[in-house]
PDB file of N, CA, C and O in Angstrom:
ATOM      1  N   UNK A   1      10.498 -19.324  27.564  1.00  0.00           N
ATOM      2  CA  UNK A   1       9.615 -20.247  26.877  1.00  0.00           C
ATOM      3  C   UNK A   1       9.813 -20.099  25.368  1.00  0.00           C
ATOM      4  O   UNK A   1       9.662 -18.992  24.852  1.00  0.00           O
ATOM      5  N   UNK A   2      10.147 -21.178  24.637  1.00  0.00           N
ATOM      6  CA  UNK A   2      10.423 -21.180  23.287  1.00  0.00           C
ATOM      7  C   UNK A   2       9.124 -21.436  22.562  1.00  0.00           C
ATOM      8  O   UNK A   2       8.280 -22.218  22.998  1.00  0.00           O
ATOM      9  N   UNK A   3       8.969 -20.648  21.269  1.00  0.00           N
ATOM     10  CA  UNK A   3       7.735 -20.852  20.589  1.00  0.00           C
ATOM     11  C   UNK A   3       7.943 -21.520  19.216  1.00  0.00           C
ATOM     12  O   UNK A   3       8.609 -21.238  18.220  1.00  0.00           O
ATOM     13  N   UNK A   4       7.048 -22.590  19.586  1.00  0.00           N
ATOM     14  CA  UNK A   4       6.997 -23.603  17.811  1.00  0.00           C
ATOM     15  C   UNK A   4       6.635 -22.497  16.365  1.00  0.00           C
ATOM     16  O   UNK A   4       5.916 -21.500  16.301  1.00  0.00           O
ATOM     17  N   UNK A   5       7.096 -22.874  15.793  1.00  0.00           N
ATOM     18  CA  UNK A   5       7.280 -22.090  14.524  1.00  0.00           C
ATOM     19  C   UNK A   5       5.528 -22.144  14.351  1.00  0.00           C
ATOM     20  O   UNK A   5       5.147 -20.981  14.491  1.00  0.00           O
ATOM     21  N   UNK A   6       4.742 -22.746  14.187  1.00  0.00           N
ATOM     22  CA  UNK A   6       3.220 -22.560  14.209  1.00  0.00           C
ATOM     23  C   UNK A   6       2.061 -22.056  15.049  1.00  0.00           C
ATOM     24  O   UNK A   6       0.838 -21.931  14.995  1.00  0.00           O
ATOM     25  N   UNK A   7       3.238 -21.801  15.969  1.00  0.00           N
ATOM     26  CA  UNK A   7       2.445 -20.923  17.099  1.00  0.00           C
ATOM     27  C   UNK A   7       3.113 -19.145  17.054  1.00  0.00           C
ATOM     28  O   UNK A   7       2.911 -18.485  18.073  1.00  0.00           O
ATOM     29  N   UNK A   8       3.809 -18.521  15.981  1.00  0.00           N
ATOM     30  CA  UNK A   8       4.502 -17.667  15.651  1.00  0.00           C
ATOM     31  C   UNK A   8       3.345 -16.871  15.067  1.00  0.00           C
ATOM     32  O   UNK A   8       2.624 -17.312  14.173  1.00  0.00           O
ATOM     33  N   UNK A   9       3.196 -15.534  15.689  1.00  0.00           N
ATOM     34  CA  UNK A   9       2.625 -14.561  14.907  1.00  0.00           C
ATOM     35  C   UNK A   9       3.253 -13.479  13.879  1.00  0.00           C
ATOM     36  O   UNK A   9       4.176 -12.698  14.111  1.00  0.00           O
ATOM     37  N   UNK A  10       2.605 -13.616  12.830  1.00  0.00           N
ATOM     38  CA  UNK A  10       3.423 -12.910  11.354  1.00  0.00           C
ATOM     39  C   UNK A  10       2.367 -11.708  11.449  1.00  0.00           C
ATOM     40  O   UNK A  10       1.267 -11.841  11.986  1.00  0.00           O
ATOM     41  N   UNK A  11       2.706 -10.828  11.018  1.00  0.00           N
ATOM     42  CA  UNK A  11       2.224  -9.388  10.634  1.00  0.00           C
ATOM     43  C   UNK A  11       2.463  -9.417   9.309  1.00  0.00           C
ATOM     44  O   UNK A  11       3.606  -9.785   9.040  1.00  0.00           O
ATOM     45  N   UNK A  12       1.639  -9.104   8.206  1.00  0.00           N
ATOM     46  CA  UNK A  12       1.233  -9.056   7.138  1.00  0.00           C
ATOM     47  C   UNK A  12       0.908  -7.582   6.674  1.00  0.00           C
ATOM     48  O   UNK A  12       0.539  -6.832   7.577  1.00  0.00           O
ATOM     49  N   UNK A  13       0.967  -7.190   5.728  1.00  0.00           N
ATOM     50  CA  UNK A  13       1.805  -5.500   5.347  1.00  0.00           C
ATOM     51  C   UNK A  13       1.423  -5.439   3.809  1.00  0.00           C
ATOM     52  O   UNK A  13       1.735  -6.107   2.823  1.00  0.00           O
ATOM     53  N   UNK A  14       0.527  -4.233   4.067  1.00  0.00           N
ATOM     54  CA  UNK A  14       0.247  -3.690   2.700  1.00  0.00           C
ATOM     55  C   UNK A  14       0.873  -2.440   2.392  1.00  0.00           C
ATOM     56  O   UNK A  14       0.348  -1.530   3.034  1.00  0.00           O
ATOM     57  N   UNK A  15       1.572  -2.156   1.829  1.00  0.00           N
ATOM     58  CA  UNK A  15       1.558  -0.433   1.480  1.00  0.00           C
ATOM     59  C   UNK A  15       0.887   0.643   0.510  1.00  0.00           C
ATOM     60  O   UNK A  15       0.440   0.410  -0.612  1.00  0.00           O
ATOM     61  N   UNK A  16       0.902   1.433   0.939  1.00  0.00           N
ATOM     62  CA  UNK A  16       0.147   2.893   0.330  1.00  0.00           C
ATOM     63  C   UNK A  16       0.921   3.748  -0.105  1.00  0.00           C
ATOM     64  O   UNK A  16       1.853   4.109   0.613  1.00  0.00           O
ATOM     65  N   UNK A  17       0.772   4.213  -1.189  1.00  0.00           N
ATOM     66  CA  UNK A  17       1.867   5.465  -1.692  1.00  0.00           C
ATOM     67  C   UNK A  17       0.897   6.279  -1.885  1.00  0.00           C
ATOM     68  O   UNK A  17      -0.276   5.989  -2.121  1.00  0.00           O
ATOM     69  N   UNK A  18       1.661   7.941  -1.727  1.00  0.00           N
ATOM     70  CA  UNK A  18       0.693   9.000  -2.492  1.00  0.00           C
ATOM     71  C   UNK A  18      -0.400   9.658  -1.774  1.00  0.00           C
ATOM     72  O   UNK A  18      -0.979   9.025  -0.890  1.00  0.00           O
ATOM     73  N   UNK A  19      -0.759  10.893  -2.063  1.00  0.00           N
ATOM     74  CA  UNK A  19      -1.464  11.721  -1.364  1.00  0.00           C
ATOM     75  C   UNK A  19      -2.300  10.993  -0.238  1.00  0.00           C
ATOM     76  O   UNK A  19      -2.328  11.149   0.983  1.00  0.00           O
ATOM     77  N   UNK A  20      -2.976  10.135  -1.096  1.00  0.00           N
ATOM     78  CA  UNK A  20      -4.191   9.767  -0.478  1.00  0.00           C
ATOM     79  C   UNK A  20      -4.188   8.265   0.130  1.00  0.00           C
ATOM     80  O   UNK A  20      -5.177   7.533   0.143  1.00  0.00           O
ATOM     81  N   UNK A  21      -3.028   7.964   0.582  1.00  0.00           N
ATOM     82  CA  UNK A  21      -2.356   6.524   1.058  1.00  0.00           C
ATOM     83  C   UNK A  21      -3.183   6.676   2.626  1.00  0.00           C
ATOM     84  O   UNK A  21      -3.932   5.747   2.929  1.00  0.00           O
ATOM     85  N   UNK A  22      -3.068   7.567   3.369  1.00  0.00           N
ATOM     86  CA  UNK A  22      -3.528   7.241   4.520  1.00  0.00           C
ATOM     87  C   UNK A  22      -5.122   6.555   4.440  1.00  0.00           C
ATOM     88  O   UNK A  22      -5.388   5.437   4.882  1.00  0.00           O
ATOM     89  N   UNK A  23      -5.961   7.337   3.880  1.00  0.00           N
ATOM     90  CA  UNK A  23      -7.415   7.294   3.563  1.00  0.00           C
ATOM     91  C   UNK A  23      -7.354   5.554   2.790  1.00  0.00           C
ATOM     92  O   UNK A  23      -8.104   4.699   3.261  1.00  0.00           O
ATOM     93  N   UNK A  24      -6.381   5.184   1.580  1.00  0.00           N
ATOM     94  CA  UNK A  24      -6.493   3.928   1.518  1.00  0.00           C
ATOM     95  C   UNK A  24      -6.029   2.968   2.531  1.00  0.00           C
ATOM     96  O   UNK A  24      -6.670   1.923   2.641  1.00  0.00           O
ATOM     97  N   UNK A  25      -5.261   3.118   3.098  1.00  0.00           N
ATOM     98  CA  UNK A  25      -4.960   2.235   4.202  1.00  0.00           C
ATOM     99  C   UNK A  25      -5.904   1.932   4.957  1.00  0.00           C
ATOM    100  O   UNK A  25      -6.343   0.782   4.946  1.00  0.00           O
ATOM    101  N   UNK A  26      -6.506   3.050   5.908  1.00  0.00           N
ATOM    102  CA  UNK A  26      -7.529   2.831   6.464  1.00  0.00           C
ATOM    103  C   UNK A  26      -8.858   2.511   5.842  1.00  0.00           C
ATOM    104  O   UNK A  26      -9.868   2.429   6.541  1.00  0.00           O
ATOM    105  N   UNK A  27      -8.879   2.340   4.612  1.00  0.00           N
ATOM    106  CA  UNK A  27     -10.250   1.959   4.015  1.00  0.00           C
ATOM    107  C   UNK A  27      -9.921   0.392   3.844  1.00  0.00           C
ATOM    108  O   UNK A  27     -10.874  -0.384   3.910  1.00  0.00           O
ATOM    109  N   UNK A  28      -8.337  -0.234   3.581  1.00  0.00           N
ATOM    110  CA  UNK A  28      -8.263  -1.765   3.132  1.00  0.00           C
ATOM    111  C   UNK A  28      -7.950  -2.339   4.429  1.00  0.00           C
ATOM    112  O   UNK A  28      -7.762  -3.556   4.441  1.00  0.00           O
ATOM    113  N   UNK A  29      -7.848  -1.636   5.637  1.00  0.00           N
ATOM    114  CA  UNK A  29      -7.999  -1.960   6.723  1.00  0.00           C
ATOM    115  C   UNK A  29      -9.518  -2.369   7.482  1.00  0.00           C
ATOM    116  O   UNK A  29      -9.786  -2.959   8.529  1.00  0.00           O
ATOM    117  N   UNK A  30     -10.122  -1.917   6.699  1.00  0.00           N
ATOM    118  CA  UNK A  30     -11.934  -2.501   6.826  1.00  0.00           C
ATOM    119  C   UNK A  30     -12.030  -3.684   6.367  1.00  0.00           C
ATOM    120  O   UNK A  30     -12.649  -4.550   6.986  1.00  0.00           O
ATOM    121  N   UNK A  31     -11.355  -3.944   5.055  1.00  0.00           N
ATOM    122  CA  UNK A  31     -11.705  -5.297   4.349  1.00  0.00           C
ATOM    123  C   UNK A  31     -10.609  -6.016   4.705  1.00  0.00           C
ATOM    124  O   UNK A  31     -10.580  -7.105   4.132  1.00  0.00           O
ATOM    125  N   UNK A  32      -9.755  -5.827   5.390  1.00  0.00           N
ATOM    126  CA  UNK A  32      -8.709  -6.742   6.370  1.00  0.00           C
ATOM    127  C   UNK A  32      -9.406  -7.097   7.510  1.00  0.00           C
ATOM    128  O   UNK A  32      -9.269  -8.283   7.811  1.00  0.00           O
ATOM    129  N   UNK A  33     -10.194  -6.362   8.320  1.00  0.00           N
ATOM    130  CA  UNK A  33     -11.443  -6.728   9.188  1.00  0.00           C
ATOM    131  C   UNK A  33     -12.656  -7.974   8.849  1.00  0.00           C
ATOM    132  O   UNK A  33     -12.969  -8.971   9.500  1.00  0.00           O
ATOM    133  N   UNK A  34     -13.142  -7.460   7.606  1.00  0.00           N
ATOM    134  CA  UNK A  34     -14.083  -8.192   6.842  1.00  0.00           C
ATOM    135  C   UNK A  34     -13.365  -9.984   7.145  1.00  0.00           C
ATOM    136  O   UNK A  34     -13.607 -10.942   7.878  1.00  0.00           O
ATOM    137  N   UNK A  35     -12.380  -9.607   6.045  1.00  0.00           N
ATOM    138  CA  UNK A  35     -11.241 -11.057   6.183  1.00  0.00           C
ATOM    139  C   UNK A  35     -11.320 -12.309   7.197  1.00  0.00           C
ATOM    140  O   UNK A  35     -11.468 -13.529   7.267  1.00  0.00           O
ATOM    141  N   UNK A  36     -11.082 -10.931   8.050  1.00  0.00           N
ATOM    142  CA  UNK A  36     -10.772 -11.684   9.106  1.00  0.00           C
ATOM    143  C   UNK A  36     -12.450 -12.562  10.236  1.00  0.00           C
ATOM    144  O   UNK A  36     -12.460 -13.435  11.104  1.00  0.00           O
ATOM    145  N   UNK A  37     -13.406 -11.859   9.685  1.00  0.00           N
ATOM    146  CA  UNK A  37     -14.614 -12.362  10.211  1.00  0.00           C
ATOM    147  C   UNK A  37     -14.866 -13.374   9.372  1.00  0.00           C
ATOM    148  O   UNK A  37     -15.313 -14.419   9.845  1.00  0.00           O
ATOM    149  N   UNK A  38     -14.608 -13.248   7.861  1.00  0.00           N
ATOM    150  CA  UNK A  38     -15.391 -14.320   7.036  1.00  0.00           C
ATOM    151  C   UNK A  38     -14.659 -15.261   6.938  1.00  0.00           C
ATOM    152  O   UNK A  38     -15.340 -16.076   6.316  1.00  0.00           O
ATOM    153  N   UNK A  39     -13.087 -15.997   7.270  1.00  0.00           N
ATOM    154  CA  UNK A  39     -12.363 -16.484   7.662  1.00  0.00           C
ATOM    155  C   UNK A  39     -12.004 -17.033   8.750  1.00  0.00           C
ATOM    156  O   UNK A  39     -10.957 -17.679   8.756  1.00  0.00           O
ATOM    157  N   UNK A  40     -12.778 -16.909   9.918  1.00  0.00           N
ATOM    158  CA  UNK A  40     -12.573 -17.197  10.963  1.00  0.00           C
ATOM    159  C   UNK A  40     -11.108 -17.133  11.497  1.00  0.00           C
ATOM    160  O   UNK A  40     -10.738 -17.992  12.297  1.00  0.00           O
ATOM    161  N   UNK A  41     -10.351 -16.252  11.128  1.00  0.00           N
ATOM    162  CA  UNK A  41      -9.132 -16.079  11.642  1.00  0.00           C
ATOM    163  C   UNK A  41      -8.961 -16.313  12.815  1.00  0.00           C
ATOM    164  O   UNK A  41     -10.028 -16.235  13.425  1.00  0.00           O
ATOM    165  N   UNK A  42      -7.531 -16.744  13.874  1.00  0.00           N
ATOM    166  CA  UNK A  42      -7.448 -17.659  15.047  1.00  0.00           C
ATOM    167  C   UNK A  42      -6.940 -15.601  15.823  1.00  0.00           C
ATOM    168  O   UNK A  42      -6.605 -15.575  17.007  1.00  0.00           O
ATOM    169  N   UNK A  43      -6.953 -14.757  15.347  1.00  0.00           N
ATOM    170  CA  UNK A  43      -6.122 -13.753  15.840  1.00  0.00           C
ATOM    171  C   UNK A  43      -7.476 -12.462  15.429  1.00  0.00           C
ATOM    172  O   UNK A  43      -8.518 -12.815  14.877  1.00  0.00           O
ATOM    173  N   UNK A  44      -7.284 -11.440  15.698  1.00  0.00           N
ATOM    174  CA  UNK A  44      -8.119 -10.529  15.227  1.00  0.00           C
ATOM    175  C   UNK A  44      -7.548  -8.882  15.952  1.00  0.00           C
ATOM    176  O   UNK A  44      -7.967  -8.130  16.831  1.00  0.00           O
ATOM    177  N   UNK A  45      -6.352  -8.898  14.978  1.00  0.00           N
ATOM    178  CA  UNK A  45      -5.609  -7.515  15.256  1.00  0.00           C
ATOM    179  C   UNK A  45      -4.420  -7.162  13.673  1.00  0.00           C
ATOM    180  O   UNK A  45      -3.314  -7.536  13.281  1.00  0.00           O
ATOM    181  N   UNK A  46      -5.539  -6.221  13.204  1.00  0.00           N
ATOM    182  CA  UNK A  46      -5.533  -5.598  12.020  1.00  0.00           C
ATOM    183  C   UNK A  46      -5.577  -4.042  12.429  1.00  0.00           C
ATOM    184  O   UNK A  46      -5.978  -3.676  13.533  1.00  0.00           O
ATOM    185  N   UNK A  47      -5.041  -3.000  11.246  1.00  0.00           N
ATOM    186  CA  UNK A  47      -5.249  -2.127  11.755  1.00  0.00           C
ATOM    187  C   UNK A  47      -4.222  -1.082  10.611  1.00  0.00           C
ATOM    188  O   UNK A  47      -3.839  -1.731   9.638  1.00  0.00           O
ATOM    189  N   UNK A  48      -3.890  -0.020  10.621  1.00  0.00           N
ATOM    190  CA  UNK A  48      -3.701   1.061   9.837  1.00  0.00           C
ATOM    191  C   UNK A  48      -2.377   2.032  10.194  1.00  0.00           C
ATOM    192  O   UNK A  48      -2.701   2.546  11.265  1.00  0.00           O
ATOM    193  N   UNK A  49      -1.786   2.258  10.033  1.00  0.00           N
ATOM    194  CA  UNK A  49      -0.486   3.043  10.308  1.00  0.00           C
ATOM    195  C   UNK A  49       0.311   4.074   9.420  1.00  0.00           C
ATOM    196  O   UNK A  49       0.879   3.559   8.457  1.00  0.00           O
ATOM    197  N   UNK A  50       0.444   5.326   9.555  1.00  0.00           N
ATOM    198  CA  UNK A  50       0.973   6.490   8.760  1.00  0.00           C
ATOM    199  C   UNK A  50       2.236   6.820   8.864  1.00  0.00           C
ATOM    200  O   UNK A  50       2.807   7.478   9.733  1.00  0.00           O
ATOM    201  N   UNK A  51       2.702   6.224   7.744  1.00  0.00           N
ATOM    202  CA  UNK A  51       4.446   6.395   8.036  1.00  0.00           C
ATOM    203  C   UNK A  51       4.916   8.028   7.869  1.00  0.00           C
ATOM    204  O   UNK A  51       5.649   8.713   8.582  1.00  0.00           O
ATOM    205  N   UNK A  52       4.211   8.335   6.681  1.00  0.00           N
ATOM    206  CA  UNK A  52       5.048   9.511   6.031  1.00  0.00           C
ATOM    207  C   UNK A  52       3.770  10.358   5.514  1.00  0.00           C
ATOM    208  O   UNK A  52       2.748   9.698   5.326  1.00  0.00           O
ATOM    209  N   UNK A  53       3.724  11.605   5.290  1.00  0.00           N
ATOM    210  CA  UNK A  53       2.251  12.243   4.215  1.00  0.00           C
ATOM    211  C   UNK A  53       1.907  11.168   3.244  1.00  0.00           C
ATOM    212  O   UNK A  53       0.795  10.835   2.832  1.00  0.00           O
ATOM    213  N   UNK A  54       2.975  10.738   2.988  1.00  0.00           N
ATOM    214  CA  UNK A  54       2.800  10.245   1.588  1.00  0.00           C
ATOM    215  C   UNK A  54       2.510   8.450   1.218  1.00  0.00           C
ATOM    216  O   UNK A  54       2.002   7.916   0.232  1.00  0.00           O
ATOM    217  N   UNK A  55       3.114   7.845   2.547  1.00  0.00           N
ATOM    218  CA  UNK A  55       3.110   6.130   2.667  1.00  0.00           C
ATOM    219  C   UNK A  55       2.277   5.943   3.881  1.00  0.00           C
ATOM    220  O   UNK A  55       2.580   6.512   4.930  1.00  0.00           O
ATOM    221  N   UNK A  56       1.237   5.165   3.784  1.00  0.00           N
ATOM    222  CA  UNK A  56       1.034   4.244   5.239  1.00  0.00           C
ATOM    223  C   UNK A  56       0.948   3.170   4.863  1.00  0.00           C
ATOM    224  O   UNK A  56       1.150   2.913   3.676  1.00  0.00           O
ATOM    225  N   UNK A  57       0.580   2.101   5.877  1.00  0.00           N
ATOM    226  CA  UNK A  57       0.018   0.944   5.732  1.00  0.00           C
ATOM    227  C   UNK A  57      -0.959   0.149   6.439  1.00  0.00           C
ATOM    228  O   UNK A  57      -1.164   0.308   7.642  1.00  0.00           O
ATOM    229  N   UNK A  58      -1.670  -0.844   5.617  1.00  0.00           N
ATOM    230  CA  UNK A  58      -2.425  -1.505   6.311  1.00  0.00           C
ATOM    231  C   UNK A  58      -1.696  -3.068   6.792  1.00  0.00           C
ATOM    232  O   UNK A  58      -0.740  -3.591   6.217  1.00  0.00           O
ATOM    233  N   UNK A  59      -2.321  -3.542   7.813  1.00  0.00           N
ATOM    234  CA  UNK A  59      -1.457  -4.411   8.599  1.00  0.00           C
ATOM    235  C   UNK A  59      -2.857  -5.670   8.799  1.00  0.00           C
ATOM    236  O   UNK A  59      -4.061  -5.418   8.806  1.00  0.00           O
ATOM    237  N   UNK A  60      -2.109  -7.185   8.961  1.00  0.00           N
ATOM    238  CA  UNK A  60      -2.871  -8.060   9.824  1.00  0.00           C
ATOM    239  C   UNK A  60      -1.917  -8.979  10.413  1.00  0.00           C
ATOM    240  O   UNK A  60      -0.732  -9.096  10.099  1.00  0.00           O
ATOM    241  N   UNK A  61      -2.587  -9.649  11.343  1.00  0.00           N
ATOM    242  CA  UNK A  61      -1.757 -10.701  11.544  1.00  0.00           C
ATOM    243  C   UNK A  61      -2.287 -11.983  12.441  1.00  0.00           C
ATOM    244  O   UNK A  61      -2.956 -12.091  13.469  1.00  0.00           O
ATOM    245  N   UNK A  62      -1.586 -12.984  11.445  1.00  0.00           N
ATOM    246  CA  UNK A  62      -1.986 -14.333  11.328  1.00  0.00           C
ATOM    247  C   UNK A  62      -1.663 -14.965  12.484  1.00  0.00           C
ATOM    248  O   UNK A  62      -1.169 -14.496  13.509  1.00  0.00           O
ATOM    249  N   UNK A  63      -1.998 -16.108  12.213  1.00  0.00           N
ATOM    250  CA  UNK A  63      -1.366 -17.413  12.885  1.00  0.00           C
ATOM    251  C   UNK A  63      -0.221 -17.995  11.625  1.00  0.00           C
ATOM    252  O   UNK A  63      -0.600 -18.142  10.463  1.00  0.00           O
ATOM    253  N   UNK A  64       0.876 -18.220  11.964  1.00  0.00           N
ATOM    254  CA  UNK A  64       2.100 -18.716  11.008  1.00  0.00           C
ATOM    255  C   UNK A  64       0.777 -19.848  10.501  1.00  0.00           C
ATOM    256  O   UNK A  64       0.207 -19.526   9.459  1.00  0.00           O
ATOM    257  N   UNK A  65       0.418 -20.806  11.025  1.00  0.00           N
ATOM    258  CA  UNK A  65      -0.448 -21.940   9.984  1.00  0.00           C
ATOM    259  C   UNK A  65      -1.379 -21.142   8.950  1.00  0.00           C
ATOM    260  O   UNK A  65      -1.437 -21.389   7.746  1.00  0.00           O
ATOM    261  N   UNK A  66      -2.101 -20.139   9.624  1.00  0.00           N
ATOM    262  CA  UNK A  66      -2.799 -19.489   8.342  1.00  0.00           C
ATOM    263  C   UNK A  66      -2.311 -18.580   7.498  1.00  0.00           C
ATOM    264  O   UNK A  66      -3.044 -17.781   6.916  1.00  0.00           O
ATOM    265  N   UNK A  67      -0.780 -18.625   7.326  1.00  0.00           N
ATOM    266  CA  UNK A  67      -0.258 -17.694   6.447  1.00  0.00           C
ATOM    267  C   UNK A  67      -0.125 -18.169   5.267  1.00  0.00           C
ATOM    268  O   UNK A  67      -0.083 -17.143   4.587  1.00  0.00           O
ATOM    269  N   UNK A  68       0.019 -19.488   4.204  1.00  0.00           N
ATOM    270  CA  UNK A  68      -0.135 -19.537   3.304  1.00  0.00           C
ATOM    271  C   UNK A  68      -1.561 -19.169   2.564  1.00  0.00           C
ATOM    272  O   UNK A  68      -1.841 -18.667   1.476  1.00  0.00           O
ATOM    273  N   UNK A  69      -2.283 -19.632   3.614  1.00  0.00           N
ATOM    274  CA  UNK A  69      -4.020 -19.062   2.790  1.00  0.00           C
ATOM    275  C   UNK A  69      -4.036 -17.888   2.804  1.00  0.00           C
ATOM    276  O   UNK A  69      -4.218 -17.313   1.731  1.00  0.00           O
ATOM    277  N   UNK A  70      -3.918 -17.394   3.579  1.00  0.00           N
ATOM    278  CA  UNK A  70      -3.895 -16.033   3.675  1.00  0.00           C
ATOM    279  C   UNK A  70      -3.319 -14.960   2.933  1.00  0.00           C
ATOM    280  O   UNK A  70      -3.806 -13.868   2.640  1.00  0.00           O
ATOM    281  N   UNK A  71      -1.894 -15.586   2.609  1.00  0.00           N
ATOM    282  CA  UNK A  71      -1.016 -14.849   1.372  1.00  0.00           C
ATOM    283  C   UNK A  71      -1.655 -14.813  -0.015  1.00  0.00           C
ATOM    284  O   UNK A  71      -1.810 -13.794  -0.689  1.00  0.00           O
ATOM    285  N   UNK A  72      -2.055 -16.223  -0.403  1.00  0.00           N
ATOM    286  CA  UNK A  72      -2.316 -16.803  -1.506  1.00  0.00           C
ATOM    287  C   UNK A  72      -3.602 -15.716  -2.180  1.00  0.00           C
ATOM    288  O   UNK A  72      -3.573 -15.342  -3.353  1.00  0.00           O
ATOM    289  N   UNK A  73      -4.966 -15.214  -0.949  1.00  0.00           N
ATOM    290  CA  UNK A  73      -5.775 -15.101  -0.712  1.00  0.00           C
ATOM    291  C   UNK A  73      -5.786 -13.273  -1.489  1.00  0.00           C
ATOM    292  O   UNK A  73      -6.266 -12.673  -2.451  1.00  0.00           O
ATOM    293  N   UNK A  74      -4.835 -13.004  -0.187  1.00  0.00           N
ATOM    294  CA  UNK A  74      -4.390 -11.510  -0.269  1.00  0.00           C
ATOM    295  C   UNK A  74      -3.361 -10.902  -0.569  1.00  0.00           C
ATOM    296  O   UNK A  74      -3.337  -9.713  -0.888  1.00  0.00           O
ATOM    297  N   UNK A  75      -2.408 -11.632  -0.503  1.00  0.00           N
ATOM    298  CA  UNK A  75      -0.771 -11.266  -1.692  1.00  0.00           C
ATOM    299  C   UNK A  75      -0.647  -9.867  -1.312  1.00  0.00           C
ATOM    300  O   UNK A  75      -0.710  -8.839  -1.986  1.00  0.00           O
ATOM    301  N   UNK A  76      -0.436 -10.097   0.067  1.00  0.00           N
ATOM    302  CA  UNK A  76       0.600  -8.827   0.752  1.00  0.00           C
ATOM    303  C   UNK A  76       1.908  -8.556   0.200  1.00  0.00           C
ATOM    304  O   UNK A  76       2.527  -9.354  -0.504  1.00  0.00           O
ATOM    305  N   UNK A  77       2.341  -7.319   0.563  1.00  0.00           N
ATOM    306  CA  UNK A  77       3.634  -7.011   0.096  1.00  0.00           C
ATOM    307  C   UNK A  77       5.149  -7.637   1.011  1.00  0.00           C
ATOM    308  O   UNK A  77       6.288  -7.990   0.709  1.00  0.00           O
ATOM    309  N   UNK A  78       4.411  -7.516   2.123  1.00  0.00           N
ATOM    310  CA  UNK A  78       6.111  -8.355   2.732  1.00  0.00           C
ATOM    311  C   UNK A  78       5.132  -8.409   4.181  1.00  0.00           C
ATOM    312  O   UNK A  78       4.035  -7.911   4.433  1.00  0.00           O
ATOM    313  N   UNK A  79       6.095  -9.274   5.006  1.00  0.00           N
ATOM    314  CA  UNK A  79       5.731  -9.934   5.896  1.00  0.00           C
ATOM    315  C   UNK A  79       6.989  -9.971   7.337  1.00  0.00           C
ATOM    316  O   UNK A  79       8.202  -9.968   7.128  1.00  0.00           O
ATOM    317  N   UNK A  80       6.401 -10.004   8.668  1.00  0.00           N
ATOM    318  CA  UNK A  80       7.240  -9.670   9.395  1.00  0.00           C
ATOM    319  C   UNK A  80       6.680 -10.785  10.792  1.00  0.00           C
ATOM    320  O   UNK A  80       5.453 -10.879  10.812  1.00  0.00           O
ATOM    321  N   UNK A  81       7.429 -11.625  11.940  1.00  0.00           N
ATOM    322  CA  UNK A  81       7.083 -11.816  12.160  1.00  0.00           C
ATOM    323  C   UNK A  81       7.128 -10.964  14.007  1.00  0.00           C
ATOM    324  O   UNK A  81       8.063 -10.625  14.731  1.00  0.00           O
ATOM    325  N   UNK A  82       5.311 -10.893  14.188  1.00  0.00           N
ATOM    326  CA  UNK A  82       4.963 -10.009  15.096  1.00  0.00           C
ATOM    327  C   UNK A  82       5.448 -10.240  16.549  1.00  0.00           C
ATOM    328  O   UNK A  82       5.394 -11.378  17.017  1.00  0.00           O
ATOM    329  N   UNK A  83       5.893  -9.265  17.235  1.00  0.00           N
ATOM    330  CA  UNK A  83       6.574  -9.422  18.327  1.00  0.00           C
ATOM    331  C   UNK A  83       5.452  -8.137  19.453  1.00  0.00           C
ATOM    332  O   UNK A  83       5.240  -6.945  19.228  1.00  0.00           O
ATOM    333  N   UNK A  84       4.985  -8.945  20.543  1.00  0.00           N
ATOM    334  CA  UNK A  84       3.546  -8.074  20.947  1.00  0.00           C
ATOM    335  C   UNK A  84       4.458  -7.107  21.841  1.00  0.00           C
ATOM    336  O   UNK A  84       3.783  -6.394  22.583  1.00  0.00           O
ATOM    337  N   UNK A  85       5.593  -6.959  21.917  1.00  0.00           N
ATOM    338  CA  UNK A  85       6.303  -6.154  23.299  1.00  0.00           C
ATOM    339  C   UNK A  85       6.555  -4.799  21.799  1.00  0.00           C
ATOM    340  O   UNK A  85       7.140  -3.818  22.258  1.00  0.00           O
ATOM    341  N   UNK A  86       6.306  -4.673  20.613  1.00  0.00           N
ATOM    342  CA  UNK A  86       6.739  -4.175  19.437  1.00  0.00           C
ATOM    343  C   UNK A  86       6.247  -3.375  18.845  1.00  0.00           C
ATOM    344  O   UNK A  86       6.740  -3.003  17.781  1.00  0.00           O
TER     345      UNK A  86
END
């Protein structure tokens, strides 16, 4: 089954540097939550990830249609598009 480019889920990517990157991640991972309630987002899977002591990141992810607002909004660092087997 082939998927229309607007039915494509993007993962959206913040990063954290530095001691205390995990603790921010998971704290802008609350207001990636927030976001996503006061927005009525079509998806609701956000969430926090520890790459290194030193880098994590916070994550969301859209609907491809709500990714320009969403960028514009929150001006993530890079963008990937989400694959759920991933």
């Amino acid at each position: 089954m082939k998927t229309s480019l607007l039915d494509r889920k993007i993962k959206l990517i913040w990063d954290f540097k530095g001691p205390a990157a995990e603790k921010t991640a998971e704290h802008y991972a609350k207001h990636l939550q927030e976001y996503i309630f006061n927005e009525e987002l079509k998806y609701d899977l956000v969430g926090h990830q520890k790459i290194t002591d030193f880098h994590s990141l916070a994550f969301l992810v859209v609907a491809e249609f709500e990714l320009p607002q969403v960028r514009d909004d929150l001006k993530p660092q890079r963008g990937e598009v989400y694959l759920e087997d991933s």
